[in-house]
N, C-alpha and C positions, 0 to 999 in steps of 0.2 A: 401513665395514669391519666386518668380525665379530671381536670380540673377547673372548678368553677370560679370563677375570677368575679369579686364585687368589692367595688373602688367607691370611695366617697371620703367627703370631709369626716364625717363620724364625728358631729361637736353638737352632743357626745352620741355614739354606737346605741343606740332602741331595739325596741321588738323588731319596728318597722323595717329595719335590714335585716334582723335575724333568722327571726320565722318564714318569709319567703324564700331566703336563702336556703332553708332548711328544706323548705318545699321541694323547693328546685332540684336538689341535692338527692332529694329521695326519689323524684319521679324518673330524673333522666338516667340516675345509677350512678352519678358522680363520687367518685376517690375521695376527695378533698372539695372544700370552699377556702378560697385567701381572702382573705380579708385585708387591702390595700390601702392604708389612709392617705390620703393626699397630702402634698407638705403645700405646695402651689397651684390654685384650685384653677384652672384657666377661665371658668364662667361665673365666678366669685371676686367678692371683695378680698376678704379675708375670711379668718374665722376667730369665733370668739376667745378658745384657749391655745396653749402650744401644741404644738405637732406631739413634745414628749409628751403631754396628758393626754390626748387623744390617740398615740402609738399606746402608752399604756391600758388607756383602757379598752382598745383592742384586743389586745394580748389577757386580758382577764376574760376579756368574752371566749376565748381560743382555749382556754384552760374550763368552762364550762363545758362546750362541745365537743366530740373525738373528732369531728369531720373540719374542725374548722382551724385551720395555721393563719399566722400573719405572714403577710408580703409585703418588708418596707423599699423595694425597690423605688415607689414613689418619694415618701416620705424623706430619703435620705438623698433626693435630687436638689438641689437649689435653681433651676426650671421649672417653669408649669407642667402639670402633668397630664401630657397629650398622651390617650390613651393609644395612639397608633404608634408612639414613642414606643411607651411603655412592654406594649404587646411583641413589639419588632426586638427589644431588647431578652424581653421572657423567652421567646424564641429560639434566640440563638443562644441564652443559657442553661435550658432545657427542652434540647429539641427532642426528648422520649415521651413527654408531656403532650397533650390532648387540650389547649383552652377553650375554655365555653364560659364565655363576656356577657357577666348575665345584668339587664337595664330594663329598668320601667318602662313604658309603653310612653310616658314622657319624653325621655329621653330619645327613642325610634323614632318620631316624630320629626325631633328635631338634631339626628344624627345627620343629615345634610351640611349644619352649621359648625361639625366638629374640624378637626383638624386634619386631612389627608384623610377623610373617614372610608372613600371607596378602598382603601390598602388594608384596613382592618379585617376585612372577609378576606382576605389572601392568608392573612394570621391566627384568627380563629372562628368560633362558632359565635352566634350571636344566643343571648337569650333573652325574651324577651316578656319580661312579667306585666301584668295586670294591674293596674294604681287605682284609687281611689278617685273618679272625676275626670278622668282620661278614658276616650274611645278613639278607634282609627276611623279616618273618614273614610268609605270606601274610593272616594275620587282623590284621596290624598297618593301623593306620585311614591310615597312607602309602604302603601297600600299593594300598587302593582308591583315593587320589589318582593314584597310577600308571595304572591302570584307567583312570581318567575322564580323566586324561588325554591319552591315548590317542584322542580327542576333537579334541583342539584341534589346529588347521592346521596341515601341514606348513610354511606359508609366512607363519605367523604371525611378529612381530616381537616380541612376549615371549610369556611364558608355557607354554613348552612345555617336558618333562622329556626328559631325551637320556640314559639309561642306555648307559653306554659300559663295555667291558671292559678294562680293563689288568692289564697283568703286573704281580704280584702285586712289592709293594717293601715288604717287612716291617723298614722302615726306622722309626726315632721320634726325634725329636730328644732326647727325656727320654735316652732308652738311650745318645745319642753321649755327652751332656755327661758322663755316669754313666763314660763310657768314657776321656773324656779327662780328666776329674780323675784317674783313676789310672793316666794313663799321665807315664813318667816323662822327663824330659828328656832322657837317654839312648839315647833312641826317638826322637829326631830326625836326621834325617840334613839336611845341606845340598845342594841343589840348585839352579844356574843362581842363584847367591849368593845364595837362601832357603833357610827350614829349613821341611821338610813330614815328615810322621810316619812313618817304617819301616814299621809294622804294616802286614799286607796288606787287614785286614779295616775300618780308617779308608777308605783308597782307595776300597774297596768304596759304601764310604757317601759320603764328602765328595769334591769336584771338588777334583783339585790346585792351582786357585786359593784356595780357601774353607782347604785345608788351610794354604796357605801364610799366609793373611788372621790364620789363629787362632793358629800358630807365631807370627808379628811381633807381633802384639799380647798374645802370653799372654791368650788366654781360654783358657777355663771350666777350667783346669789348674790344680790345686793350687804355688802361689809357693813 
């Protein structure tokens, strides 16, 4: 199967991963999207809740979607989670599988700074989405990786770069958690016996599941 690989902290899981994901999913023909939360973020502090809230309300998001399963291969590492680790391990425990590593236009940037990152084209495909505030410079030296890429077989089984466009989700998790610590209790209403947030502009960003995930549990809300 072909499978789309999107890894991040998810504190907490947004549109802003969702709906590209989705994109993504539908343009290139993909089987599955995993959804991988990180337990040890290597370009991070930390993060605001545990791995189990954030594993969870992954797996709520995976119960919304047919195309979308969790993969806690990260998660259940006590190591940082170097995605050329990661990928080398996916590999050899599903070598029927087809990955395609799908990342912001951010992140291609500054794949230079990852960890063993020229190995990760020996393990799969790359994908590489569209962000909000990000453009490639054409004099940037990942620029001519694109170029030469351009090269490599359509029908190869890794190694090939898949610049995809997606609708633009000026979505960040930084910004939600910012949003929900000072939203007040107040600003909940109960729904189908949970409590999910009034605001029109949470909706906008978090899935009425994840809304209702963070109400019952009081996250990132000031006590």
């Amino acid at each position: 199967m072909k499978i789309g690989l999107l890894g991040g902290t998810f504190d907490p899981i947004h549109f802003g991963h969702i709906k590209p994901a989705i994109e993504v999913q539908q343009q290139l023909g993909l089987d599955k999207i995993w959804l991988m939360p990180n337990h040890i973020p290597p370009h991070k502090q930390t993060t605001q809740v545990s791995s189990q809230h954030r594993l969870a309300m992954a797996r709520l998001v995976c119960q919304q979607y047919d195309h979308f399963e969790v993969c806690d291969i990260e998660i259940n590492r006590d190591t940082p989670s170097y995605s050329a680790t990661t990928l080398e391990l996916l590999t050899q425990q599903y070598p029927q599988h087809q990955f395609y590593f799908i990342m912001g236009t951010d992140s291609f940037i500054n794949l230079p700074s990852w960890y063993q990152w020229q190995s990760i084209f020996n393990l799969c495909h790359l994908v590489v989405c569209q962000r909000p505030g990000w453009q490639l410079d054409k004099n940037s030296p990942m620029a001519d990786l694109l170029i030469q890429n351009a090269k490599v077989p359509a029908l190869a089984k890794t190694g090939k770069i898949f610049p995809v466009d997606v609708s633009l989700q000026d979505i960040s998790s930084t910004e939600i958690r910012r949003f929900l610590k000072n939203v007040p209790f107040e600003q909940q209403k109960t729904t189908h016996n949970t409590k999910v947030f009034v605001n029109t502009e949470i909706a906008n960003m978090l899935p009425f599941v994840i809304q209702q995930y963070i109400c019952e549990h009081h996250l990132y809300q000031n006590k």
